[in-house]
C-alpha positions in Angstrom: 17.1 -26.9 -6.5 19.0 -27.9 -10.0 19.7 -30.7 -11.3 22.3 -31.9 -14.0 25.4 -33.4 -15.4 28.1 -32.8 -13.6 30.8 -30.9 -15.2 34.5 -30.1 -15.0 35.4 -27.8 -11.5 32.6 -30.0 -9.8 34.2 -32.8 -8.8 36.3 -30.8 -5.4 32.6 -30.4 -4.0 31.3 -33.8 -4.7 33.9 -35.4 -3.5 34.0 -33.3 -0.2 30.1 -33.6 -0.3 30.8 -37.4 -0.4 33.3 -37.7 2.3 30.6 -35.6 4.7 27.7 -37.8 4.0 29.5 -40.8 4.4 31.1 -39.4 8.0 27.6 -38.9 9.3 25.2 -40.8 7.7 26.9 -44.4 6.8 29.0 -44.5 10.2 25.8 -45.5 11.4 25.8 -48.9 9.8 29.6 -49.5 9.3 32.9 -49.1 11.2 34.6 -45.7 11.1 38.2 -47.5 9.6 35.7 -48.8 6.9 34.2 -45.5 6.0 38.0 -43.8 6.0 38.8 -46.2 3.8 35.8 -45.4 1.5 36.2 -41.7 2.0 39.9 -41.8 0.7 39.0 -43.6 -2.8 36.0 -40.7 -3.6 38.9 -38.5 -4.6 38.1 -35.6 -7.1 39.8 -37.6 -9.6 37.7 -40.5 -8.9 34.7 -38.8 -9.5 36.0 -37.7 -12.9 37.1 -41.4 -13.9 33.5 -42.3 -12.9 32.0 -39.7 -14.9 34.0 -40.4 -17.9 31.8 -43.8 -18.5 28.6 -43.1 -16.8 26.2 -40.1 -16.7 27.0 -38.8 -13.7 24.2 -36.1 -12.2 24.7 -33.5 -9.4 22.0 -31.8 -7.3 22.2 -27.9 -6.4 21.0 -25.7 -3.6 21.7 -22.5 -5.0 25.5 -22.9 -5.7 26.3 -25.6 -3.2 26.1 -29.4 -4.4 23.8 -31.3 -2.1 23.4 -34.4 -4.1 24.9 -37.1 -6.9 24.2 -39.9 -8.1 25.4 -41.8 -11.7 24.3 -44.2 -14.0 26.1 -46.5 -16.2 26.5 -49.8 -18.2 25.9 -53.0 -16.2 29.1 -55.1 -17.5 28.7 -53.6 -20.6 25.0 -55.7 -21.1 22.9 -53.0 -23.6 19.6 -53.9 -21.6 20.9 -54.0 -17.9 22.3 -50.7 -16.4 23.7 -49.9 -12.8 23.2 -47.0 -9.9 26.9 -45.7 -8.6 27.7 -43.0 -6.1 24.7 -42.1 -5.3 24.5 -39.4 -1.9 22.6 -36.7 -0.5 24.0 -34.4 2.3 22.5 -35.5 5.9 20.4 -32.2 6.1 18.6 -32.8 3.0 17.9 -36.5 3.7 14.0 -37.1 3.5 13.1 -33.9 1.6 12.4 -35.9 -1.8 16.0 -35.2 -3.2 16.8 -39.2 -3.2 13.8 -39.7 -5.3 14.8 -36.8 -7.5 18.2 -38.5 -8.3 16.9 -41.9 -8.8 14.1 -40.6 -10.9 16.6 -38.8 -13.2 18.7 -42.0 -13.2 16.1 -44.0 -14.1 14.4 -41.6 -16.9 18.5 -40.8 -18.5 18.8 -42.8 -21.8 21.0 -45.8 -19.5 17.8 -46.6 -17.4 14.8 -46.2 -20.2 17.0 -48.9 -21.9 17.2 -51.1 -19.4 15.1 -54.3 -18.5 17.2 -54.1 -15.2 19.1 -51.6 -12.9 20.9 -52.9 -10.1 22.0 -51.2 -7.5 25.3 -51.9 -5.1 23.6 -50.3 -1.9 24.9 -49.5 1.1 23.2 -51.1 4.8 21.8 -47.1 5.2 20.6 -46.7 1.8 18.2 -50.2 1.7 15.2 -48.7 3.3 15.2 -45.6 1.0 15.9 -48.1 -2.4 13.2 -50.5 -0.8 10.8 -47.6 -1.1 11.6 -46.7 -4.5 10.4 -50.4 -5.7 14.0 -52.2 -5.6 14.3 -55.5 -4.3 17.0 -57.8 -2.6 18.9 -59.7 -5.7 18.0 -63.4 -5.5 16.7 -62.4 -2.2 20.1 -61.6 -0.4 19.2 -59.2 1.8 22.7 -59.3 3.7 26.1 -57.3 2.6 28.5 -59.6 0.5 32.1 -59.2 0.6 32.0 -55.7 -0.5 30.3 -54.6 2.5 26.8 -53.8 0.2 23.8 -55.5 -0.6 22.9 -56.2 -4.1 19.2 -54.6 -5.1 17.3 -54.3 -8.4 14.6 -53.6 -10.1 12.8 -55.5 -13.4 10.8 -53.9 -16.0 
């Protein structure tokens, strides 16, 4: 397993990586027209947008991408960053590749300078973020408006 930024010709594969995990593992918790909906705006190009402003990381089995995850400014604050678009394929769920990415994420030069990174998590992705030491923002642990729930962690 490799891990690293992603580059240009990667962006087809995470997005398609993406749209799978989402179809499987996030139904679960949310309504399939919701997840369509989601799936449509992870476009190739939309992962290239993304990566232009945040350090966007990819996870490799050999020479398929099993895993992403990104880090970036939180509204522009210098000590406060923020998790985006983070996934791992449903048959490499629980085999420590979640904590790989977050780990990364945390130790890339956006999370050792932050005080605080939030995370916009999904209903599926709460346990796993819970277990990595992130907590429910001013103790909300229900979805707002966006359909996520709002987790951090202090320093």
């Amino acid at each position: 397993m490799q891990i690293r930024r992603i580059e240009a010709g990667d962006e087809k594969q995470v997005s398609n990586m993406i749209g799978k995990t989402i179809s499987i593992s996030n139904i679960k918790d949310y309504s399939k027209e919701l997840m369509d909906a989601l799936i449509e705006t992870e476009t190739p190009e939309f992962i290239l947008e993304r990566a232009s402003w945040t350090h966007f990381y990819v996870v490799f089995d050999e020479d398929e991408i099993i895993g992403c995850g990104a880090i970036g400014h939180y509204w522009e604050k210098e000590d406060e960053s923020c998790f985006f678009n983070i996934f791992v394929l449903p048959d490499y769920q629980g085999k420590g590749i979640g904590r790989r990415i977050v780990e990364t994420l945390e130790n890339d030069e956006y999370g050792l300078r932050a005080n605080r990174i939030e995370i916009p998590a999904s209903i599926t992705g709460v346990p796993f973020y819970l277990k990595m030491g992130y907590k429910f923002k001013n103790g909300i642990s229900e979805p707002d408006e966006e359909h996520l729930i709002r987790m951090e962690k202090n320093k």
